[in-house]
VEXMAR-792241 format. One record per atom (N, C-alpha, C, O, CB): x, y, z. Coordinates in pm, whole numbers, plus 50000, padded with zeros to 5 digits. Atoms other than C-alpha are relative to their C-alpha. Glycine has a CB too. Example, Ala and Ser with C-alpha at 12.3 -4.5 7.8 and 13.67 -1.06 7.14 Angstrom:
500894988150000 512304955050780 500905012050000 501945011850066 499015000350125 499184988149994 513674989450714 499235010950073 499745022050090 500415004649858 
//
This chain:
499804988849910 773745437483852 501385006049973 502304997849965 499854995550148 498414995850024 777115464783780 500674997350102 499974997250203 500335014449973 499604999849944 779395459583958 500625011950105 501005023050067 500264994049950 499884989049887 780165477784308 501664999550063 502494991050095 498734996150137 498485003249907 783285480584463 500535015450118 501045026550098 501634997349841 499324983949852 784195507184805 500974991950030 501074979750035 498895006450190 498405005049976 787665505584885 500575014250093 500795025150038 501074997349813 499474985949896 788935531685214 501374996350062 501604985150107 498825003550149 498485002249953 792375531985324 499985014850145 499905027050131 501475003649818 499484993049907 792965547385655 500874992950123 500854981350162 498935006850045 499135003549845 795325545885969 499565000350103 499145010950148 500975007150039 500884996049910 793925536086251 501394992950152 502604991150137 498024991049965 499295004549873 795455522986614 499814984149998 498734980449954 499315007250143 500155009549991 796065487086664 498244991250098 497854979650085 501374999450042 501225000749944 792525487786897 498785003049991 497764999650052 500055002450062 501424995950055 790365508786667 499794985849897 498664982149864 500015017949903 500015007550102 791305480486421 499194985550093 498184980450046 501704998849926 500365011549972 790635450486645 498545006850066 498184995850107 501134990950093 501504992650006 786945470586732 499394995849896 498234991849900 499935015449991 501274995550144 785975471286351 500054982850006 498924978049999 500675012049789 499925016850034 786965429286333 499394999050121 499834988250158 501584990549975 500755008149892 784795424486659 498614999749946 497784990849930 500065006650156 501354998350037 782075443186539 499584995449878 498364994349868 499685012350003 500665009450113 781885424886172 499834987850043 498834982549994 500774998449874 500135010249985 782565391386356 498645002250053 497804994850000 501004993850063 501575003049934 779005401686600 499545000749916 499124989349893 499245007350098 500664995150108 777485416386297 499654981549914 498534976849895 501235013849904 500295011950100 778035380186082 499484989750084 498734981050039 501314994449917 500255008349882 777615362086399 497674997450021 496864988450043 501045012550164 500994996149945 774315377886448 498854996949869 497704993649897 500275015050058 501085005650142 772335370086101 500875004949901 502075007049916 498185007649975 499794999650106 772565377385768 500655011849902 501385013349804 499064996749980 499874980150043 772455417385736 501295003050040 501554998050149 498835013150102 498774992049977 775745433785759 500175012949998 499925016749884 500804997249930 500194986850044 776015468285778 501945005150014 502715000350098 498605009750122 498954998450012 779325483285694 500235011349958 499625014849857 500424992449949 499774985550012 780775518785704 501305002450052 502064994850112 498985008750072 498354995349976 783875540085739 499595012449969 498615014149897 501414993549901 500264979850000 783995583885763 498805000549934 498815006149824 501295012149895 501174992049958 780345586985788 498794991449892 497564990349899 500285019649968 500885010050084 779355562785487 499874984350046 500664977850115 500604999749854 500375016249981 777615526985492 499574996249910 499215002949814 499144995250093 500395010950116 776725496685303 499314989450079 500054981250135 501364993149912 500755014749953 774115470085442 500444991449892 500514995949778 498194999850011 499795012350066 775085435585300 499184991150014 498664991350126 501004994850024 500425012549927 773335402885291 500964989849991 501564989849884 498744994549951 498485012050021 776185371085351 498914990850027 497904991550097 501754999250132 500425014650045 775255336785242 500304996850148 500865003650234 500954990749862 499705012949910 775435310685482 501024995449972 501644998050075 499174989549997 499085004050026 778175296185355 500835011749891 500435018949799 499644986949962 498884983550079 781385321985227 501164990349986 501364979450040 500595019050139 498455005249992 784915315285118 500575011650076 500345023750067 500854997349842 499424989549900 787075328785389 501704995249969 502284984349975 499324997650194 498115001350050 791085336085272 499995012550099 499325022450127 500805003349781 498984993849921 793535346385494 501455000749930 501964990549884 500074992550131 498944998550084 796635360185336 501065009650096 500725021050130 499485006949850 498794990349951 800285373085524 500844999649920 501134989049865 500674997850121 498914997650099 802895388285314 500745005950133 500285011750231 499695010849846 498404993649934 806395397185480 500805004549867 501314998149775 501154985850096 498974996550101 808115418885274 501115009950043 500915022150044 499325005749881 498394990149933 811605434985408 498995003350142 498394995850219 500785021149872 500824994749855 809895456685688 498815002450011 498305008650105 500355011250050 501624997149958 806285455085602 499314987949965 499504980449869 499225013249917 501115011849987 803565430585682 498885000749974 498235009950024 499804995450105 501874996050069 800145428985526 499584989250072 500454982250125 499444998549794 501365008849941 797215406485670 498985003749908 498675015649903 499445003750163 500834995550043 794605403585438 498834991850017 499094979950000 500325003249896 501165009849967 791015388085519 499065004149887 498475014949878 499285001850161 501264997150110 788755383785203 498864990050039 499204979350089 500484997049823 501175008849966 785285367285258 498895001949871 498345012749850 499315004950159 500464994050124 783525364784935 498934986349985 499234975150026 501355003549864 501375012250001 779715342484845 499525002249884 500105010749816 498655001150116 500754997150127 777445341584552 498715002850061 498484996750165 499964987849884 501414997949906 773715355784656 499494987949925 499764982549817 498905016749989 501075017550012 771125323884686 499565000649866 499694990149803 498264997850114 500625004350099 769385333484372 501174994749880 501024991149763 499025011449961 499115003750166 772215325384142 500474986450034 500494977649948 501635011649948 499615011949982 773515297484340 499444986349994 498744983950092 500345001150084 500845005049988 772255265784231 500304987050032 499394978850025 499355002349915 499685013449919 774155235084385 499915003150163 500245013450222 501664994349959 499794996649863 773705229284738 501444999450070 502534995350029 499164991550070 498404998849913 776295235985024 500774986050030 500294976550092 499765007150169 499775011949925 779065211085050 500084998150109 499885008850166 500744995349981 499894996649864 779565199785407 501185005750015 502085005049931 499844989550088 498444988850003 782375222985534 500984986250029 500604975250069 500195016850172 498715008050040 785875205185494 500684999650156 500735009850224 501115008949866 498835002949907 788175189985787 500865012149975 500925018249869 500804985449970 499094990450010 790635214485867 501274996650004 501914990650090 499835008250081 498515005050013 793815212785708 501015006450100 500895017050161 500545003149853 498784991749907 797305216585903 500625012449885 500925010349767 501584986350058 499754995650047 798275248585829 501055000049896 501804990349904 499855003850057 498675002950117 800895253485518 501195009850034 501135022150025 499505003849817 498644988449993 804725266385607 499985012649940 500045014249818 501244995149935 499304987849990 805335297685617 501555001449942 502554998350006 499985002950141 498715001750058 808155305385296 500895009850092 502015006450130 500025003549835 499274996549934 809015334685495 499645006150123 498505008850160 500605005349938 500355001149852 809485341785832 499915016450063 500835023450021 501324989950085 499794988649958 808575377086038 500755000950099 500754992650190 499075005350020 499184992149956 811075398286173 500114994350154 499044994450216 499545014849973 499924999149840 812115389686539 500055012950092 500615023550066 501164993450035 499944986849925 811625412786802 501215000950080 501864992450141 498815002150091 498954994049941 813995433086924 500075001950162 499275008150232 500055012049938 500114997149859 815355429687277 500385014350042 501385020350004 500844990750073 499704990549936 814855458987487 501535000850109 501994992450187 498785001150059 498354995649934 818405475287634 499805000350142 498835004950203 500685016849953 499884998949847 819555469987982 500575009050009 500885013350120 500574990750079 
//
């Protein structure tokens, strides 16, 4: 199959953003189908049962990224079964640290 790749960059409000991460968590929550869109286009997905899920924060001077990748192989290609999912490790230090907030002026 060629490969696909959609990639949208927009600015949104800290509440349109935590909306679109509610509605993929019901969406994956909810079965298999995913449907996924941004300014007026979509993409139905199907997600495995089992995904690799990376979480990635960068601090760099004054800007902070968060990045959530979730990535599977479809069933027909996959041909070992699932291991059982892994104990959860303690998270790993943090090399660097974000910005403290600034106290508001009396």
């Amino acid at each position: 199959m060629p490969k696909l790749e959609i990639k949208k960059t927009t600015e949104l409000t800290r509440k349109q953003v935590s909306e679109r991460l509610i509605s993929l968590g019901k969406a994956l929550a909810g079965g298999s189908e995913v449907d996924l869109g941004a300014g007026g286009e979509s993409i139905t997905v199907e997600v495995a049962d089992r995904v690799q899920f990376e979480l990635e924060i960068e601090v760099d001077g004054d800007e902070t990224e968060i990045e959530i990748e979730i990535k599977w192989r479809d069933a027909a290609t996959t041909t070992a079964k699932a291991a059982p999912e892994p104990a959860a490790a303690a998270p790993a230090k943090a090399t660097k640290r974000a910005r403290p907030r600034k106290a508001a002026a009396k």
